[in-house]
N, C-alpha and C positions, 0 to 999 in steps of 0.2 A: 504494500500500500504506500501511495506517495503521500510526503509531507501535504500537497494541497487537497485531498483527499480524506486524509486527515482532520484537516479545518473546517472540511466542509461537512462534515461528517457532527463533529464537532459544533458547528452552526445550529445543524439540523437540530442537536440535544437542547440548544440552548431556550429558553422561554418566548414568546412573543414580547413583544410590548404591551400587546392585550395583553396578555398572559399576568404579566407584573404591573398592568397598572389596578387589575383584580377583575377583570370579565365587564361581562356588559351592564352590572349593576352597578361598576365602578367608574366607569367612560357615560352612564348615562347622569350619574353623580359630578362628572366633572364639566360634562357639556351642559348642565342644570346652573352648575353654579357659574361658568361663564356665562349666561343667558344673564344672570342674574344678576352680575358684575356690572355687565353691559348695558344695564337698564338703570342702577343705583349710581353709579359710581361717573360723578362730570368729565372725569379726563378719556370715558372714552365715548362721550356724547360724539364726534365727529363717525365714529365706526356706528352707531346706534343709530344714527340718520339715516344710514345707507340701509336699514332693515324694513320690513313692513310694521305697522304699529304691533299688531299682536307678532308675539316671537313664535307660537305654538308649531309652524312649521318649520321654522328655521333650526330650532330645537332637536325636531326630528331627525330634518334633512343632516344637520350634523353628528347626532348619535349615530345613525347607520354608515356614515362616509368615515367615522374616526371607528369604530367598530373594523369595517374591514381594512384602511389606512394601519391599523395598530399589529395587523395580523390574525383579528378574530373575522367570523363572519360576513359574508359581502354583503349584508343589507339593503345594502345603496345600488350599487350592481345589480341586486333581484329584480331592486324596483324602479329600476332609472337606466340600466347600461352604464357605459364608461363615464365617470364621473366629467370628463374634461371641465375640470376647474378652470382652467387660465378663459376659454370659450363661455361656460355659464357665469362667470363675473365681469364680463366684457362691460356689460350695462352699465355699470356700479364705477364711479370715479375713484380707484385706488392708486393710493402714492406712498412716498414714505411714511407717511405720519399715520394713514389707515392702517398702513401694515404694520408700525409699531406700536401700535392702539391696540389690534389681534394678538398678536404675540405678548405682548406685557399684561395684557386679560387671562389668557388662557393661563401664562405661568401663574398671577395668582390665582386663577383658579385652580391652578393645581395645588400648591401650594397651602392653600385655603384645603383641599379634599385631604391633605398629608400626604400625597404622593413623598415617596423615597428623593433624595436632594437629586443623588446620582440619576435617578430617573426622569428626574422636572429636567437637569443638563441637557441631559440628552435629547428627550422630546424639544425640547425649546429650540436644541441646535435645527432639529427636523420642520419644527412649525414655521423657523425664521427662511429656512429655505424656502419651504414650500411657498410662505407669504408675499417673499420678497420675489419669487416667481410668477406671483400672483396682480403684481404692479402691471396698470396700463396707463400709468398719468405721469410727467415727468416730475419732478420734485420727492 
């Protein structure tokens, strides 16, 4: 067996991110409380704008997209096909400041849930990418 083989093997054992951030009653606890964030909290009224007044679907739609995003079930995928984020946020005016409004939400919502430190690291490294991928406004 080769070293890479090895690793890969080795991967395969290793947990999801679903896995460790605790299943879907824990990703619906983190996307609950970023909902929540989002609505309470003034510094990220500029992201809150861009939502429809009730969040009830937005809620959803992001439980089942971070659900299979983490490694657990494709929810979103069941019920939508391929997510193409950067094309369903086309509408939505995102720049730097939306997408650090997202990201500095969801960390404390993680944060806020007790997510593992090592574990908010990580996802956050994950969410700033994905966000800052998600920019279509200059600034």
């Amino acid at each position: 067996m080769t070293s890479d083989s090895n690793d890969d093997q080795a991967r395969a054992n290793e947990p999801s991110a679903f896995e460790l951030v605790g299943g879907e009653a824990r990703v619906r606890e983190l996307v609950d409380r970023f909902y929540d964030l989002m609505d309470l909290e003034p510094e990220f009224a500029g992201m809150r704008a861009l939502h429809p007044e009730s969040l009830d679907g937005s809620r959803d739609k992001l439980f089942w997209f971070l659900c299979g995003w983490l490694g657990g079930p494709d929810h979103y995928i069941e019920r939508f096909g391929h997510p193409r984020l950067r094309a369903r946020h086309l509408p939505f005016a995102i720049a730097s400041p939306e997408r650090d409004q997202w990201v500095r939400c969801m960390a404390w919502a993680m944060e806020d849930i007790g997510l593992p430190q090592a574990l908010r690291e990580r996802l956050v490294t994950s969410f700033f990418d994905t966000a800052d991928w998600m920019r279509n406004r200059p600034g």
